[in-house]
N, C-alpha and C positions, 0 to 999 in steps of 0.2 A: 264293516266297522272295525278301527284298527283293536280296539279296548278286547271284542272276542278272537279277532285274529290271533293275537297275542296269548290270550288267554287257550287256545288250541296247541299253540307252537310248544306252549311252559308244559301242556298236560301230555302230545305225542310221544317227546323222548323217552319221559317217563314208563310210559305204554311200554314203548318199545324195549326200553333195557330190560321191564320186567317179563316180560318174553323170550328175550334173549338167555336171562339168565333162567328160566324155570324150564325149557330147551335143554340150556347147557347141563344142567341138574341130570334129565336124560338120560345123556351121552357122555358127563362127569367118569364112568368106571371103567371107561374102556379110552381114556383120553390119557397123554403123557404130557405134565403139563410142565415147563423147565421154566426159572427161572434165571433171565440174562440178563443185561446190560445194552440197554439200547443208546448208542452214540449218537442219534437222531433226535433223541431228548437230553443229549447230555450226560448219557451216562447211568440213567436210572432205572433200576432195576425194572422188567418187566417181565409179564408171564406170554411164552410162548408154548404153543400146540403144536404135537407132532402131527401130521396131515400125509396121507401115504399118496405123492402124487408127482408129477412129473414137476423138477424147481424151475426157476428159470432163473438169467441170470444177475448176480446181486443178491440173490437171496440164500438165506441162513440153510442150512440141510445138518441133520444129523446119519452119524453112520449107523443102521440098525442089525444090518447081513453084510458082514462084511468077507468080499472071496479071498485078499490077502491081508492077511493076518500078520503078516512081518513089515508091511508100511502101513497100516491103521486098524485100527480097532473099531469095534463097537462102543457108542457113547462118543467115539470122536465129533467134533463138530467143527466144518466148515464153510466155506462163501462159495458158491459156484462164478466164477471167472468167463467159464463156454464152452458152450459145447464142442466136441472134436467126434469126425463119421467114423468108425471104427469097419475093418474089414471083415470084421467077425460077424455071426449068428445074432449078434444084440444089436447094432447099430451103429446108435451113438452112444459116448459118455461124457460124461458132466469133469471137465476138469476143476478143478476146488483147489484152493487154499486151507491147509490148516491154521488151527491157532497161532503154532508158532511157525509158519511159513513155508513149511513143505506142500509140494505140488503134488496133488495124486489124482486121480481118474475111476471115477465112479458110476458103475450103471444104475439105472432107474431102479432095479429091486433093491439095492444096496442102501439105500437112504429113505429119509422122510423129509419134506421142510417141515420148515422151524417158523411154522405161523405166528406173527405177533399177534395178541388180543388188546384189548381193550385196558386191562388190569394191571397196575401199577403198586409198584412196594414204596412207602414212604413212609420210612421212620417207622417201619416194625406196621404198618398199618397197610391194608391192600384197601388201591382208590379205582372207578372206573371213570375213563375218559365219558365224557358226554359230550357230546357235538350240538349245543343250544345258546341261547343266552345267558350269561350270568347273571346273579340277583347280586346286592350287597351283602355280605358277610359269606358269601360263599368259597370256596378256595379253588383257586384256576391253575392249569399249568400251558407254559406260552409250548407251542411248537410250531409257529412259522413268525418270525420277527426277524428288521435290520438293528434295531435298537435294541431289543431284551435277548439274552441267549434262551437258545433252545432249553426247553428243559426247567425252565426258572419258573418255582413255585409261590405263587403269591396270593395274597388275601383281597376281594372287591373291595373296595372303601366308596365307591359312584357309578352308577349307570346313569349313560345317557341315552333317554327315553325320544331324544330326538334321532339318535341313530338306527336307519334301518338294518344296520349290521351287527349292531351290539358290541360300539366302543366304551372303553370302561376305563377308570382310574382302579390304579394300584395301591395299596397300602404302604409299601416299602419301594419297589419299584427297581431302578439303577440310576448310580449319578445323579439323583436328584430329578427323572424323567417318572414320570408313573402313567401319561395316558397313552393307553394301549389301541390302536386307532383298526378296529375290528375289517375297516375295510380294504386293507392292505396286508394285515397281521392278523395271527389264528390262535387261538386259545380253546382248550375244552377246559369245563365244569369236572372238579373231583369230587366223586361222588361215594363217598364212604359206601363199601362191600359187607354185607351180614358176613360175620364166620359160621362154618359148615358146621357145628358146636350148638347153634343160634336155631337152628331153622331146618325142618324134619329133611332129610332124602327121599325123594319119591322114588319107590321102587318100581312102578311102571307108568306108560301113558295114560292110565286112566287118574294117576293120582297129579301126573302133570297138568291135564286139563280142566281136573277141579280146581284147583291150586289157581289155573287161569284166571278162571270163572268167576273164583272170588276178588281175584284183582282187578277185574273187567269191572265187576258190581260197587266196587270201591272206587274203580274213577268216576265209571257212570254216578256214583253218589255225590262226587266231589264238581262234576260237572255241573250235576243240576244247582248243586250251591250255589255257583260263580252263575249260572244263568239268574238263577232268583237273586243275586247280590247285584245282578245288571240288569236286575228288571225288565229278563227277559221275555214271560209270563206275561207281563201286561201290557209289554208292546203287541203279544201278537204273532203269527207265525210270517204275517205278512206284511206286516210292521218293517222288516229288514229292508225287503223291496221296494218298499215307499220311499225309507231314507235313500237308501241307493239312490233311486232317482230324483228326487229331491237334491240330491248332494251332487249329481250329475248336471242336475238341470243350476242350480248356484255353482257351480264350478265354470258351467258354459254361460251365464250371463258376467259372472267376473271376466272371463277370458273376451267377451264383447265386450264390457268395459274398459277392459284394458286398451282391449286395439282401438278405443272409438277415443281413448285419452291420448295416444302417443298419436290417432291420425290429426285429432285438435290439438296437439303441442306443435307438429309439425308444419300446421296452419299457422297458427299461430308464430309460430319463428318466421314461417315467409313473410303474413303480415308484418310481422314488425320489423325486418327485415325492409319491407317495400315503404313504410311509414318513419322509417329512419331516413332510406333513399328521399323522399319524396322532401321530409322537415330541411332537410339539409339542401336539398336543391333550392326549398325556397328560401330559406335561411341565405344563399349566396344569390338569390334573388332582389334582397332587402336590402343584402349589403352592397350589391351594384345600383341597387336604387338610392340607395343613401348618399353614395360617392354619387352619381350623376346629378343629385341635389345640391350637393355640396359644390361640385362644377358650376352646374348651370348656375346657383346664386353667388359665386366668383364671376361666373362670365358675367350679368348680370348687374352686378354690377359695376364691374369694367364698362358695361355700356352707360351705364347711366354716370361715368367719372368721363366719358367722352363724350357724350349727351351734351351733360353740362360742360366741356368745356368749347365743342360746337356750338354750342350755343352762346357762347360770351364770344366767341369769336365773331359768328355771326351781327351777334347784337353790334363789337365793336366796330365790324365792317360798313354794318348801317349809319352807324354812328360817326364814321369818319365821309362814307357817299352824304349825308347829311349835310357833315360841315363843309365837305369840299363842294357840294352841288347841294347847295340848300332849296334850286329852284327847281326840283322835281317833277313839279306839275304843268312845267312851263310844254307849249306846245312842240318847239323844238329844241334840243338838246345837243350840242358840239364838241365833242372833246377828241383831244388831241393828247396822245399818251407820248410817240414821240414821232421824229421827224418823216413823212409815211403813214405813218398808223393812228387810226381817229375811229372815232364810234360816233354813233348819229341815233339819238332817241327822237322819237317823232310824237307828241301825245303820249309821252310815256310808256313806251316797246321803243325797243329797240330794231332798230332796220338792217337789212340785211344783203349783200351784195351790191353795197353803196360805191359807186365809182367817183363822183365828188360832188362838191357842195358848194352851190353858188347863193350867199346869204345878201340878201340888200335893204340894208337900214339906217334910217336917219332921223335923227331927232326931232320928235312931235310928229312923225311919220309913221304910216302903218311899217310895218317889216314884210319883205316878203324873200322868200327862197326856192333853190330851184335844186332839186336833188336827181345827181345822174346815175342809173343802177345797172349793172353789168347784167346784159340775158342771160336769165336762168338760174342766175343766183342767188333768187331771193326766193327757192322753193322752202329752204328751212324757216322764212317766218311761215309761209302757208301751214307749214306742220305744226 
């Protein structure tokens, strides 16, 4: 659960610093403790320990045994540069820069580094770094930023409880910027130092470890608060592992859910997708059925304006066979269109591969005729 997590991370540091410093209490009288000027913060004053050890290099070294005494002293203090193999009985030495620039060459017994600690001077006040979250109203100092310099000491004015790195707003800020974006950039907690004035010296380890003891039984006190303040007691010892998996098991039916939402959105798109295709096809289905209706009832009736005028044609043409041959029904029929060419109705049909026509008639007399027909060419009346 994040609520104790959290509540573990704010009580560790704590732990730890008070360890560190009831430790340091210890080994306080036999420690040289210098204060410099760390350009990594910008400049501000910090406390460093002398450390009897091999430096390496970049790092600060004070002179303590010094063999020539006519280019450095003791209490000198410089940057180690690199090592150089020396063909002497010692090995190597540490070539160094001094303060003000001279180059000298120093063996391992001749010096101490220049350990930086934790402990910072501000404005006449000594702070320790903490490496945690910060609360509101706490005072931070940046030491890794593109946007805030090193070094720059400022007051919380917001924590953001959404952030798993503990991004913060600043009080003052630079330029008119104040949020401090924890997961890019580095800030520790200053955490005001008791003076040695304040707070007994333990003269040996048995009084450092009571000393512990009682701050061990002070967290543990403070711990069981924040569990009874989270109602830890009545969940249960087992309580935790319930939620766990509970929070497991709703975390993995969301994560089903999800995927079962984006596999039916992605349905869904094709569907509609194919239901667009499909409206539109017939959508141009409707509209060439419309135009072929629109056709067809022009053609339509274009036939029925030639219909009818076939048909008055017809009718006229009856109507002129009428007046010219009004005797229709007579048995035979003789006409003569022009000189050669003649048509012959017999009982009303016409006859067909008529080669000629011998009529004999006379008044108050039967009529009779004699018709001559060319072989074979009278198959299209048979048809």
């Amino acid at each position: 659960m994040d609520f104790l997590k959290s509540a573990k991370e704010r009580v560790k540091p704590e732990f730890e610093r008070l360890i560190r410093r009831e430790l340091g209490k210890m080994t306080k009288t036999n420690e040289k403790i210098h204060v410099l000027a760390d350009e990594s913060l910008g400049g501000i004053k910090r406390e460093y320990v002398e450390v009897d050890r091999k430096a390496e290099v970049g790092e600060r070294i004070i002179v303590v045994e010094a063999d020539c005494q006519s280019e450095y002293w003791n209490g000198d203090m410089a940057f180690v540069s690199r090592f150089v193999k020396d063909d002497s009985r010692f090995g190597y030495y540490a070539e160094s820069i001094l303060v003000n620039g001279q180059l000298i060459a120093l063996y391992d017994r001749e010096y101490h580094v220049l350990e930086p600690t934790n402990i910072v001077h501000i404005d006449g006040e000594r702070y320790e770094m903490v490496d945690r979250t910060a609360e509101v109203g706490e005072k931070v100092i940046v030491t890794k930023s593109d946007d805030f310099p090193k070094g720059l000491i400022d007051t919380v004015e917001y924590c953001y409880d959404c952030s798993d790195y503990g991004s913060i707003d600043l009080v003052e800020g630079v330029d008119d910027l104040t949020y401090l974006d924890a997961k890019y950039e580095e800030y520790r907690v200053l955490v005001p130092v008791e003076s040695s004035e304040e707070e007994p010296q333990p003269s040996d380890p048995i009084d450092v470890i009571a000393n512990l003891a009682t701050r061990v039984a002070e967290l543990e006190r403070e711990n069981k608060r924040i569990k009874e303040d989270l109602g830890w007691n009545e969940m249960g010892p087992g309580r935790i592992a319930e939620l766990r998996n509970a929070d497991s098991d709703i975390r993995h039916d969301i994560a089903a859910l999800e995927e079962k939402v984006e596999h039916d959105r992605a349905e869904n798109e094709e569907m509609g997708d194919y239901v667009y295709e499909e409206m539109k096809r017939m959508k141009d289905e409707i509209d060439t059925l419309h135009k072929d209706n629109r056709r067809h009832g022009e053609e339509l009736e274009a036939l029925k304006y030639a219909a009818k005028e076939t048909d008055g044609k017809v009718a006229h043409l009856e109507a002129d066979i009428e007046e010219s041959f009004p005797a229709t029904d007579a048995p035979l029929v003789f006409i003569c269109r022009k000189p050669g060419r003649f048509e012959v109705y017999q009982d009303g049909k016409k006859l067909h591969g008529v080669m000629s026509v011998r009529i004999n008639a006379k008044v108050g007399e039967f009529a009779t005729h004699e018709i001559e027909f060319i072989s074979g060419a009278t198959e299209e009346e048979r048809q």
